[in-house]
C-alpha positions as CSV (number, residue, x, y, z in Angstrom):
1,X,-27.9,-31.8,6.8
2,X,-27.7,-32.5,3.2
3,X,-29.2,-36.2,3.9
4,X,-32.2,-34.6,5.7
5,X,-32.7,-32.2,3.0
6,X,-32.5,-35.3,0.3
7,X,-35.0,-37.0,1.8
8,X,-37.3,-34.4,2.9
9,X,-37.3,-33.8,-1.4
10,X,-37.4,-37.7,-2.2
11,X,-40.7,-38.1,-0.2
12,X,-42.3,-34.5,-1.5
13,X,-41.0,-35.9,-5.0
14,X,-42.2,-39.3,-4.4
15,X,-45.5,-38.5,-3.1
16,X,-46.2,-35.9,-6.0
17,X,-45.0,-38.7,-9.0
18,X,-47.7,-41.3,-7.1
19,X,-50.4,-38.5,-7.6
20,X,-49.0,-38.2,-10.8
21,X,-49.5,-41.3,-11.4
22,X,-53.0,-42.0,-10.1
23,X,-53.8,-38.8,-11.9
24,X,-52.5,-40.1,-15.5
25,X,-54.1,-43.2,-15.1
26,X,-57.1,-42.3,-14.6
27,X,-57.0,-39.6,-17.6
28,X,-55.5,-42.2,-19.5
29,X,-58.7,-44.3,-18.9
30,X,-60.8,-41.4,-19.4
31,X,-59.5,-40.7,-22.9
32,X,-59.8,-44.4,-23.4
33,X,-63.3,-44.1,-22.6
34,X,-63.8,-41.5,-24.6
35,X,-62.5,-42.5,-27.5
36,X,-65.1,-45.9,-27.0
37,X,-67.8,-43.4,-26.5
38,X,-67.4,-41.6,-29.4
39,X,-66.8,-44.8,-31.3
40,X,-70.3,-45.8,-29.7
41,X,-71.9,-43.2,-31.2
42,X,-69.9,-43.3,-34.4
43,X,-71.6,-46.9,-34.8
44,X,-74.9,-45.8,-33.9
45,X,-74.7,-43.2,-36.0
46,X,-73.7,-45.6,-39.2
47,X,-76.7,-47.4,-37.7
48,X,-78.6,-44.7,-38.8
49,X,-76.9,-44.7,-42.1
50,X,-77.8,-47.7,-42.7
51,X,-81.3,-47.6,-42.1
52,X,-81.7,-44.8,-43.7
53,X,-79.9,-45.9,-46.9
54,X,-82.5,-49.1,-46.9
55,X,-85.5,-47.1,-46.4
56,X,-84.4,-44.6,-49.2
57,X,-84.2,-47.6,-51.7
58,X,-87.1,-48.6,-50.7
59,X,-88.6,-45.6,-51.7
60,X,-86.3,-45.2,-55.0
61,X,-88.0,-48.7,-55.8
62,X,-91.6,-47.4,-54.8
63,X,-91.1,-44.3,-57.0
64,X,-89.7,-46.4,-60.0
65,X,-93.1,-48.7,-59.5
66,X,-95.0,-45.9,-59.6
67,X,-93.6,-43.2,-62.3
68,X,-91.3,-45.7,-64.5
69,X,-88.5,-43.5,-64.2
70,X,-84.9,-45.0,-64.5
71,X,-83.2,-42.6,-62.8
72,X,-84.9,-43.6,-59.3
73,X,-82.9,-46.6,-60.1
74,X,-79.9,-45.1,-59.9
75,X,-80.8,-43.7,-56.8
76,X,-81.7,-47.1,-55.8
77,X,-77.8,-48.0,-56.8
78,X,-76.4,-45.2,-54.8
79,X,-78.1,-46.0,-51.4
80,X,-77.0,-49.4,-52.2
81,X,-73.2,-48.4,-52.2
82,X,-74.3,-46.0,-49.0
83,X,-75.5,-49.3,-47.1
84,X,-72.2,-51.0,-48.1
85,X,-70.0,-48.0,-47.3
86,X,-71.7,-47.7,-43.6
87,X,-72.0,-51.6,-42.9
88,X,-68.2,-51.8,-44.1
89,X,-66.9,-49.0,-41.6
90,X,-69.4,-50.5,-38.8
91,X,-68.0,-54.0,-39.4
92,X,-64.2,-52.6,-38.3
93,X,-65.8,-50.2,-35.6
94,X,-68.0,-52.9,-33.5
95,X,-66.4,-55.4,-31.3
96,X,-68.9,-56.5,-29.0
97,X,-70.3,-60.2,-30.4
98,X,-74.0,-59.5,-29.4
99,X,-73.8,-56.4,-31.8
100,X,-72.1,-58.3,-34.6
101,X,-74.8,-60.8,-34.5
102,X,-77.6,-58.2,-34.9
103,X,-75.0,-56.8,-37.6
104,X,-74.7,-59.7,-39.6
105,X,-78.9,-60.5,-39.2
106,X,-79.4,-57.2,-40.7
107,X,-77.2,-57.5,-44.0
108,X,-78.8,-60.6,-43.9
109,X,-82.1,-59.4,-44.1
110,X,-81.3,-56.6,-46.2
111,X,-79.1,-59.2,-48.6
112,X,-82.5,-61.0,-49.0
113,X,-84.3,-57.4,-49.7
114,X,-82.2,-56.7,-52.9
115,X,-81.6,-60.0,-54.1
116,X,-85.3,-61.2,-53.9
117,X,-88.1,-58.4,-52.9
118,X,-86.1,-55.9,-54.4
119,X,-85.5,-57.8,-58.1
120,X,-88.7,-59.3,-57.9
121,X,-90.2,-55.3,-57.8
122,X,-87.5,-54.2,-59.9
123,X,-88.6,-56.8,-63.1
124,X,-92.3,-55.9,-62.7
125,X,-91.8,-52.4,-62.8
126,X,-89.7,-52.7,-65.8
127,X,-93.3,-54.2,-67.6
128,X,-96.0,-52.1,-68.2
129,X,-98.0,-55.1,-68.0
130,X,-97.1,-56.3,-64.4
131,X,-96.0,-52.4,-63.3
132,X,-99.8,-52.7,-61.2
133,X,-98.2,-55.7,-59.6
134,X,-95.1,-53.9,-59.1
135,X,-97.2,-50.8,-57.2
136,X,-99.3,-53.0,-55.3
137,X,-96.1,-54.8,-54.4
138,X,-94.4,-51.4,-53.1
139,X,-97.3,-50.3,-51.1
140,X,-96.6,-53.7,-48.8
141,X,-94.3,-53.1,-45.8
142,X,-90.9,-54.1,-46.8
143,X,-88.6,-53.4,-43.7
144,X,-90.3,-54.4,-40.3
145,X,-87.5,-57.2,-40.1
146,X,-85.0,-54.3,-40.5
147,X,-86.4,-51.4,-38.6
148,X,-86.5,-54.6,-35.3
149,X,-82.7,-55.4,-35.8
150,X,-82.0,-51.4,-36.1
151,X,-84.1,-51.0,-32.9
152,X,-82.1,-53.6,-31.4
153,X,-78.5,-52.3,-32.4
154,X,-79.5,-48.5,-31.5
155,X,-80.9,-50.2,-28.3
156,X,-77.9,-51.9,-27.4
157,X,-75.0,-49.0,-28.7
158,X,-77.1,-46.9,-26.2
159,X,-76.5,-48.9,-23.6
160,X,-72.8,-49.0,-24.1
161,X,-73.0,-45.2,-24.5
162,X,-74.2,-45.2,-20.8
163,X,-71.6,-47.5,-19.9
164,X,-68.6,-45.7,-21.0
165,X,-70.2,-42.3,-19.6
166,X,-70.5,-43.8,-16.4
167,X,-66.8,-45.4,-16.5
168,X,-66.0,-41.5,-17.7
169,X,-67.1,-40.4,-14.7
170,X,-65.8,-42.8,-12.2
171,X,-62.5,-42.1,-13.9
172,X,-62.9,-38.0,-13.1
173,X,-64.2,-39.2,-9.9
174,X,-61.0,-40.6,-9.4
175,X,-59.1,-38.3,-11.3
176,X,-60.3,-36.1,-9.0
177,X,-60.1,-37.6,-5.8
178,X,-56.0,-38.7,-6.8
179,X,-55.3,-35.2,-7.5
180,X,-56.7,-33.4,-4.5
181,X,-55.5,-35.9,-2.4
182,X,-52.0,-35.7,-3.7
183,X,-51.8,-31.6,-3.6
184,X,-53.0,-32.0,0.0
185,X,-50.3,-34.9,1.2
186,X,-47.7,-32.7,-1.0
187,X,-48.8,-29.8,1.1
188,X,-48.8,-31.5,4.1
189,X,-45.1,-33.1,3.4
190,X,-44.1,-29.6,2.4
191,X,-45.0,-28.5,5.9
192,X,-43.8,-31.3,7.5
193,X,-40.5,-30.3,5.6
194,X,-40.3,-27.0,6.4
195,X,-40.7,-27.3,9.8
196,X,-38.3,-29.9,10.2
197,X,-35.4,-28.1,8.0
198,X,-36.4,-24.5,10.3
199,X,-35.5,-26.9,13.3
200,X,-32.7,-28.9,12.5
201,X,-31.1,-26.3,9.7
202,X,-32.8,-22.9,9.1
203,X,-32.4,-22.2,13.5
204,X,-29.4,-23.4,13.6
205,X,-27.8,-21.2,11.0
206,X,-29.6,-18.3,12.3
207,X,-27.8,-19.0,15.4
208,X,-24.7,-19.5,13.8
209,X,-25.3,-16.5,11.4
210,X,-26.2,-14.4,14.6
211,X,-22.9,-15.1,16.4
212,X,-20.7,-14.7,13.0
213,X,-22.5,-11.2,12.6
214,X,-20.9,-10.8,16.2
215,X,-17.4,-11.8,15.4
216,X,-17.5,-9.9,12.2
217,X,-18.0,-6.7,14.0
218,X,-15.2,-7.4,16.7
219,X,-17.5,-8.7,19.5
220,X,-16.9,-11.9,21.5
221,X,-19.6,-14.7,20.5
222,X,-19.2,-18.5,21.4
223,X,-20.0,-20.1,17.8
224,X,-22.2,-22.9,18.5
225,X,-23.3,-26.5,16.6
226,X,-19.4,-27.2,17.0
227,X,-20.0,-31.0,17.7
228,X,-22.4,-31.9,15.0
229,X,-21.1,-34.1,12.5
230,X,-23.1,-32.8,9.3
231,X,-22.4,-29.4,7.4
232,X,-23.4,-27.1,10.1
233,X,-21.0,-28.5,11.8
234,X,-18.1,-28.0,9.2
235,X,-19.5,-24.3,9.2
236,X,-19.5,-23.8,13.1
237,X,-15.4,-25.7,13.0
238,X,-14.4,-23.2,10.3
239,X,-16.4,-20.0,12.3
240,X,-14.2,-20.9,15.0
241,X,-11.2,-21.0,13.0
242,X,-12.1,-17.5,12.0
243,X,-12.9,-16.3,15.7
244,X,-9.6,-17.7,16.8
245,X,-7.8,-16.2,13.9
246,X,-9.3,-12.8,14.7
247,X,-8.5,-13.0,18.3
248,X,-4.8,-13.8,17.3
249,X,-5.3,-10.8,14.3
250,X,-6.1,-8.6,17.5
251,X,-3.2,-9.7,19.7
252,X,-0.6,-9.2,16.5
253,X,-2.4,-5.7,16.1
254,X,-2.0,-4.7,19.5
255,X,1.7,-5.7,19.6
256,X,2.3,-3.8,16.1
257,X,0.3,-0.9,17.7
258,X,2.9,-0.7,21.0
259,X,5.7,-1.4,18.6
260,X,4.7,1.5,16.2
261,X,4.2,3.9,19.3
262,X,7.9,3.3,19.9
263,X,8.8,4.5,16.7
264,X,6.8,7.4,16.3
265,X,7.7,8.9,19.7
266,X,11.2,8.2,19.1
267,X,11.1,9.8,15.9
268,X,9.3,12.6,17.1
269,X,11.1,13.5,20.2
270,X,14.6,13.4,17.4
271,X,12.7,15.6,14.9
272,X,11.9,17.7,17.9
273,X,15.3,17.9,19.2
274,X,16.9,18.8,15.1
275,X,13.7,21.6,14.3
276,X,15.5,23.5,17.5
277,X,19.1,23.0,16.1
278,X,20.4,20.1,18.5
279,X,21.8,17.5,16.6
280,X,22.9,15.6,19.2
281,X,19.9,13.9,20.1
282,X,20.3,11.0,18.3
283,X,17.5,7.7,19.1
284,X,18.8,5.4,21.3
285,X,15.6,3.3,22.0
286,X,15.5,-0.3,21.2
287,X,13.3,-0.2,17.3
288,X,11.9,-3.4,16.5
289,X,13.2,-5.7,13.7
290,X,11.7,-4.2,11.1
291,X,12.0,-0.2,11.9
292,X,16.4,-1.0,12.9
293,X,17.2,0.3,9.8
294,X,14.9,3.8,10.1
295,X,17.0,4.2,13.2
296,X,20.3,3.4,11.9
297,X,19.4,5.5,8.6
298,X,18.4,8.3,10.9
299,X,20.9,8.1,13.8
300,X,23.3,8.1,10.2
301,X,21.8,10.8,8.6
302,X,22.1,12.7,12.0
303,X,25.6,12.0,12.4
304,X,26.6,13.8,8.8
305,X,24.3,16.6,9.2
306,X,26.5,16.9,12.7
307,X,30.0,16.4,11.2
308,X,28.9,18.3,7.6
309,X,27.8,21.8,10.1
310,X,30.5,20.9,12.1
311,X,32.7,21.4,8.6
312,X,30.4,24.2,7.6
313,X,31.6,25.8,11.0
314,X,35.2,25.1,10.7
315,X,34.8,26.5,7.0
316,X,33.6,29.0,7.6
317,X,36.4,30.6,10.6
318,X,39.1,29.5,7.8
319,X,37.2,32.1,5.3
320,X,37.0,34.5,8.0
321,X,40.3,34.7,9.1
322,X,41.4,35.1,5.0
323,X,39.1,37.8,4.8
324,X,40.6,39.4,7.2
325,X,44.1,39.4,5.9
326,X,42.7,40.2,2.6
327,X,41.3,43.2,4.1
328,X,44.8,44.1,5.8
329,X,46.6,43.5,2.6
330,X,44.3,46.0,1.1
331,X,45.0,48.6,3.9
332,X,48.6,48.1,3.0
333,X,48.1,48.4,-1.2
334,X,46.0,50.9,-0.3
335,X,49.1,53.1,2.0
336,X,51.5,52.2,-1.0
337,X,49.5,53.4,-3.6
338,X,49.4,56.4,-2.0
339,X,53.1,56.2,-1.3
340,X,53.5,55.7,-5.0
341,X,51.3,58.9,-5.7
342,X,53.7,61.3,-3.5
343,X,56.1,60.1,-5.2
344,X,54.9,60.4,-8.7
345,X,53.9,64.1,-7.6
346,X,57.5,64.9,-6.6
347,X,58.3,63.4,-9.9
348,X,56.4,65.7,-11.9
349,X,57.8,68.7,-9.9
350,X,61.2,67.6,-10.9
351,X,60.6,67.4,-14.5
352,X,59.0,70.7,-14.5
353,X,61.6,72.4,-12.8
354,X,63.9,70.6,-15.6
355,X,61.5,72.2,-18.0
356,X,62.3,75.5,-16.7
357,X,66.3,74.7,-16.4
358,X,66.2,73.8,-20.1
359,X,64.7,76.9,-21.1
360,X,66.8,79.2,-19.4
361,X,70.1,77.4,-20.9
362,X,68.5,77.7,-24.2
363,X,68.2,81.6,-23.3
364,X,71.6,81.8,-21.9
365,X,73.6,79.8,-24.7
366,X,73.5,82.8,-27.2
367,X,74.8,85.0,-24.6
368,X,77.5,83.0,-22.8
369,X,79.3,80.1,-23.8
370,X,80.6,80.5,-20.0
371,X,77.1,78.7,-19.1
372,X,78.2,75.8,-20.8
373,X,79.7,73.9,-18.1
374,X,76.5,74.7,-15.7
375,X,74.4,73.4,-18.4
376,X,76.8,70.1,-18.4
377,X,76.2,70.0,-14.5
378,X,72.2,70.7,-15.0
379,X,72.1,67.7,-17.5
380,X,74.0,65.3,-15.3
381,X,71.2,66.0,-12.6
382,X,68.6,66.0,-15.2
383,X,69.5,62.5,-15.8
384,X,69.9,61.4,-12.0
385,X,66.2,62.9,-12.0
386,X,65.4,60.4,-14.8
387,X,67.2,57.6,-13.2
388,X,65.0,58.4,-10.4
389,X,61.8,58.1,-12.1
390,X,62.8,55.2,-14.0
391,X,63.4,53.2,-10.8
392,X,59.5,54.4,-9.3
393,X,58.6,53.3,-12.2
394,X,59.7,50.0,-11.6
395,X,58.6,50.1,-8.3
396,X,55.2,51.1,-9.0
397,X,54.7,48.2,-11.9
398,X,56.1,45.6,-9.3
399,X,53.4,47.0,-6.9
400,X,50.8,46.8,-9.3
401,X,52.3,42.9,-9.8
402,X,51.6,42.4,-6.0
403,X,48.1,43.8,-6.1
404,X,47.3,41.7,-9.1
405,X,48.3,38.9,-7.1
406,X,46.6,39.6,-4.2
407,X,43.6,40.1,-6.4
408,X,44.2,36.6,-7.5
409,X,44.3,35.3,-4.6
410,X,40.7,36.7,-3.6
411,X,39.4,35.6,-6.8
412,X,40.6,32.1,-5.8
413,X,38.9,32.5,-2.3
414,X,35.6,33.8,-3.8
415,X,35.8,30.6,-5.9
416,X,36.5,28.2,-2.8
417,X,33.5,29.4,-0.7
418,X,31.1,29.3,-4.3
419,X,32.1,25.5,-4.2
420,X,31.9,25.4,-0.7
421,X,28.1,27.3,-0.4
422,X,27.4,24.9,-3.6
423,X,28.4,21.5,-0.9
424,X,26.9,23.4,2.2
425,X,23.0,23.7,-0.3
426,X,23.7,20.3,-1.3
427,X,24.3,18.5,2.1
428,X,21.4,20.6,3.3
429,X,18.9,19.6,0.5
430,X,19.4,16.3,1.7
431,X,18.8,16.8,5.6
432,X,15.4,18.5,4.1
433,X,13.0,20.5,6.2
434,X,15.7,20.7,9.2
435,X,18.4,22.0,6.9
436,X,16.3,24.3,5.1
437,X,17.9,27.7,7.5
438,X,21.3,26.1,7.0
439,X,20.1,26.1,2.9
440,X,19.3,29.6,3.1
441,X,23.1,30.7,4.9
442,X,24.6,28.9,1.6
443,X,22.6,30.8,-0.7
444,X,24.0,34.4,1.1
445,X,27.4,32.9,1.1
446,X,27.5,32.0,-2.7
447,X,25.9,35.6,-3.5
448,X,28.6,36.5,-1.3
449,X,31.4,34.9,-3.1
450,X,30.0,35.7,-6.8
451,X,30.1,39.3,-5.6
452,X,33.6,39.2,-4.3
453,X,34.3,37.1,-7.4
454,X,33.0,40.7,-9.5
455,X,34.8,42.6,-7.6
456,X,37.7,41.0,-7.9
457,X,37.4,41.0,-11.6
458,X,36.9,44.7,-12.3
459,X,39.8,45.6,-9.6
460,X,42.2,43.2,-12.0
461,X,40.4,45.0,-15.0
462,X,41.8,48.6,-13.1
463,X,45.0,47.1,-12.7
464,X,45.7,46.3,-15.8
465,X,45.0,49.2,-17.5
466,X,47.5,51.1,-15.0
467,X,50.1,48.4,-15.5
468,X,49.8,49.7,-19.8
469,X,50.1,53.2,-18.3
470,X,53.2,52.4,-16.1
471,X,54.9,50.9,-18.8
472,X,54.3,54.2,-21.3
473,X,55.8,56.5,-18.7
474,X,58.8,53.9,-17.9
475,X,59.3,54.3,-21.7
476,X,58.8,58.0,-21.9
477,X,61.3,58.5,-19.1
478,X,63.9,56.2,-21.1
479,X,63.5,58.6,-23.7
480,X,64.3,61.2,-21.9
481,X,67.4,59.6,-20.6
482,X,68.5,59.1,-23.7
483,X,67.9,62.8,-24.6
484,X,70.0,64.0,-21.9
485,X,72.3,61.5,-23.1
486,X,72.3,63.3,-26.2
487,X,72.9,66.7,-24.3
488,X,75.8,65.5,-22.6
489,X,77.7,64.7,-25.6
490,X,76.6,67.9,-27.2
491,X,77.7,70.1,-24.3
492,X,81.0,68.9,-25.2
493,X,81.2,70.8,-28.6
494,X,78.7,73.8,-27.3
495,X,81.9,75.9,-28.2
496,X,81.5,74.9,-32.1
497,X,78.0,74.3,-31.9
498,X,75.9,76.5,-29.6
499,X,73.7,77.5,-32.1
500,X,72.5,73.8,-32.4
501,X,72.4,74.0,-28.4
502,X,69.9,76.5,-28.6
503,X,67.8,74.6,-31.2
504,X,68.4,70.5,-29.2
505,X,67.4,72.9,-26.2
506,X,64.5,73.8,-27.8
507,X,63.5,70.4,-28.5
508,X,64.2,68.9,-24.7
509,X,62.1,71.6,-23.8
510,X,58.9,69.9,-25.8
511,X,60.1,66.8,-24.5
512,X,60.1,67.2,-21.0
513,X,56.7,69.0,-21.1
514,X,55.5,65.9,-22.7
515,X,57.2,63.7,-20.3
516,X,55.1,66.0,-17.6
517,X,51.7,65.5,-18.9
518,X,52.8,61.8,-19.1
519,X,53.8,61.7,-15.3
520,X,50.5,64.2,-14.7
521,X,48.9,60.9,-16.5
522,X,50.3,58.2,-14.4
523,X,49.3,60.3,-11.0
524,X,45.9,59.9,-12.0
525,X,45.8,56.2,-12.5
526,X,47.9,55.9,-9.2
527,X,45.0,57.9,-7.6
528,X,42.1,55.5,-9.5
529,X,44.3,52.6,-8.2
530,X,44.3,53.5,-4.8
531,X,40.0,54.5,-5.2
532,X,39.9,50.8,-6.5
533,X,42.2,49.6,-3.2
534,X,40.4,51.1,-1.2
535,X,36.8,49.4,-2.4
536,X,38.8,46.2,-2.2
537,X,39.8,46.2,1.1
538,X,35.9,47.6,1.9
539,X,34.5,44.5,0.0
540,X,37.3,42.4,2.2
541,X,35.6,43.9,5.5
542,X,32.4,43.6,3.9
543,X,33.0,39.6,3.3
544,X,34.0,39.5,6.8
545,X,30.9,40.7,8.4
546,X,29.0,38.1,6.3
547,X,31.1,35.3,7.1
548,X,31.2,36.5,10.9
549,X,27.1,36.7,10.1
550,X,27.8,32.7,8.8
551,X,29.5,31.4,11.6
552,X,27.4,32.6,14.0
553,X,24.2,31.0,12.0
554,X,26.5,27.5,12.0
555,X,27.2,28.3,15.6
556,X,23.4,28.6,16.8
557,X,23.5,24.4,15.8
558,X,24.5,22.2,18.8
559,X,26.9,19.2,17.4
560,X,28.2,18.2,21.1
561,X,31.9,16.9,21.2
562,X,32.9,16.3,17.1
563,X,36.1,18.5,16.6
564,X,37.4,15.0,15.2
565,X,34.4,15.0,12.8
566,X,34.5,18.8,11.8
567,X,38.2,18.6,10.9
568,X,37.7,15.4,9.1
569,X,34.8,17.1,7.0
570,X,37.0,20.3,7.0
571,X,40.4,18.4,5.4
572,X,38.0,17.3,2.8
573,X,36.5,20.4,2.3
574,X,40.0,22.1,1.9
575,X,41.3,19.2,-0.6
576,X,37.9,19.5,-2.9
577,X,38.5,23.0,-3.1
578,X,42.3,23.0,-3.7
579,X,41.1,19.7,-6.4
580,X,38.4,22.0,-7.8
């Protein structure tokens, strides 16, 4: 193809340089002829010159003959150096021999003019005596031999004149003829041309472009030209290359297409499944090579999301059944709290009816010393009393130990199901969108915990505060032990001293009231501590419905046969909390 189109060119190319050619050389010629033309008439115009120059000394002398005056000679002298000037430049302009005879005739004759005629008029012109001859001399004709060889050279230089206009127009004749020709064989040859590159190239690539056009938009064209050996054939082999190709492209496509189905509907059937809480449905269709490890990942990620509710589950029984023992443990503060408080009544009625015993003795020891041993006797029980409330005491300050224990304890479980809510949010940020319910049952059970956590707190705050109280009326009934104690060995010397009976009487007296407001005191935080039991052991039964509320959320998942799994996830559970 590339050949065809070189030569098609060479000969347009060649065929325009000929015309070319013809045409130059015959301008060439014309401007040849036209600078001899104007040479022609450059001579016959120094002809001209010449004769003119001869025929204006001739009148210079003709002048001076008849006026005398010298300047005409000086005209004379300049026409002179006119003529030489003009036959000078006519001697290096004519070439032709026949003209440079008649040339060298003239100066010649016109050499004989100045050196005889001329003189000879000249001399007798200069006399006055012979100037009559000199006039009659000028009025003779002095130039007919001149004016002939002038007629001849004008004669002649217009013949060549005619010559080299005739060549001129034979050249543009040809000129002409060389260029008109040429533009029409150039035309012809460009036709020629293009009809034989729309055959053998411009068709065929519209034929080949046509069926490309057809595999470019995913038709099925045969790609024709195949077997031809030039360019269009290299074109047509790598068109095929490219049909093939896409045929291949569309098989590979289709494959990736089936493959692809695979995976989606296998992914979407196990999304499915885990949106309505079955986490069993794990994919079990064969993935191609490159999607094995979505299905492992998945099938993976489905297996923790099983074994971590299966833990949450587990987890969440465990803080059940605590709650409820918490809540039974509260029942039971709760009963001995209020145990404590009929006790601590009964207390108080015994120290007021000491109150009253210690009054009457100091009423009856002025009148009877008699009463002494009675008021030994009431003493003795008086302390027994105290012995008695010192031992409650004790009692109730090692029950308020228990309860602050216990309150330990549920702070410690508040703090375990935080942590465990906290793992339960994490594991279900990572199953994302299908743990997003399961994220939600976390959040309640943290809230849970943190309240259970306050609760806890203020109930230890309570505590305390009645422990301090406890430990003021364990001191206050000391005291009044050791006042008794006092009375006791005073009794022994009321027969001396029963005027200071009356006065120590006086002062148990103030005592023991004191000692009764204290024990009034101590019933009242024994009745707050009981209040504060008993929202305890509400707040237990109150964590218990939630949890229940928990498990049966964890419950609604279906995680098939993974006990193995759950206790696994459960034993780690238990050993991050403990750890934590």
């Amino acid at each position: 193809m590339a050949r065809k189109i070189v030569l098609s060119f060479a000969l347009a190319i060649f065929m325009v340089c000929a015309s070319g050619v013809v045409v130059a050389t015959s301008l060439s010629a014309m401007r040849s002829s036209t600078l001899e033309n104007v040479n022609s008439l450059r001579v016959k115009e120094l002809v001209s010159n010449m004769l003119g120059s001869v025929i204006q000394q001739e009148n210079a002398l003709r002048g001076y003959a008849m006026l005398g005056r010298a300047e005409l000679l000086d005209e004379y002298k300049v026409n002179q150096d006119v003529f030489a000037k003009a036959a000078k430049e006519f001697d290096e302009r004519v070439k032709l021999p026949d003209q440079r005879e008649r040339f060298a005739k003239l100066t010649a004759e016109v050499k004989d003019l100045n050196d005889r005629r001329f003189a000879e008029l000249i001399t007798l012109a200069g006399a006055p005596e012979t100037r009559a001859r000199a006039q009659e001399i000028s009025g003779q004709k002095q130039l007919p031999v001149v004016r002939a060889v002038v007629a001849e050279l004008l004669t002649r230089q217009d013949e060549v004149i005619a010559e080299r206009r005739a060549e001129q127009a034979s050249m543009a004749t040809i000129a002409n003829v060389a260029l008109w020709g040429g533009v029409a064989l150039t035309a012809l040859a460009a036709l020629l041309m293009g009809w034989l590159l729309i055959r053998t190239i411009a068709a065929p690539l519209r034929d080949l472009t046509d069926a490309t056009t057809t595999l470019a938009q995913g038709g099925e064209a045969k790609v024709p030209f195949r077997e031809r050996a030039d360019e269009l054939g290299d074109i047509a082999g790598a068109v095929e290359q490219f049909r093939m190709a896409a045929v291949n492209r569309a098989e590979a496509d289709a494959r990736l297409a089936a493959e692809q189905q695979i995976v989606t509907t296998s992914l979407r059937d196990g999304l499915s499944a885990l949106t309505t809480g079955d986490l069993t449905a794990s994919i079990d269709a064969e993935f191609p090579g490159a999607y094995v490890e979505l299905k492992t990942n998945f099938n993976a990620a489905l297996a923790s999301l099983r074994g971590l509710i299966g833990s949450v589950a587990e987890s969440t029984r465990a803080i059940r059944t605590g709650s409820s023992e918490i809540t039974q443990a509260s029942e039971d503060l709760a009963r001995r709290t209020e145990a404590n408080a009929a006790s601590l009544e009964e207390t108080s009625a015994a120290v007021t009816q000491m109150d009253t015993r210690l009054k009457a003795t100091a009423a009856a020891a002025g009148r009877t010393v008699e009463r002494a041993d009675g008021a030994i006797a009431t003493v003795t029980s008086g302390r027994s009393v105290a012995d008695e409330a010192v031992q409650a005491m004790t009692r109730v300050s090692d029950s308020a130990k228990g309860i602050d224990s216990v309150i330990e304890g549920l702070d410690k479980i508040a703090f375990q199901t935080r942590v465990l809510a906290m793992n339960a949010a994490v594991e279900a940020g990572r199953a994302g969108e299908a743990g997003r319910g399961f994220a939600v049952v976390a959040d309640l059970v943290s809230a849970l915990a943190m309240r259970a956590e306050e609760e806890a707190g203020r109930a230890r705050d309570q505590l305390t505060a009645t422990q301090t109280d406890i430990g003021a009326a364990v001191e206050m009934v000391q005291k009044v032990d050791a006042a008794l104690l006092d009375i006791s060995g005073d009794v022994s010397e009321v027969h001396t001293l029963l005027g200071d009976i009356a006065a120590d009487n006086q002062a148990q007296s103030t005592a023991i009231t004191e000692i009764s407001a204290a024990i009034g005191a101590m019933d009242h935080s024994t009745q707050q501590n009981a209040a504060m039991v008993e929202q305890t052991a509400a707040a237990a039964r109150n964590l218990t419905g939630e949890v229940s509320a928990l498990t049966e959320q964890a419950d609604k998942f279906e995680i098939g046969d993974s006990k193995s799994r759950r206790a696994g996830y459960s034993s780690r559970g238990r050993a991050a909390l403990m750890a934590a």
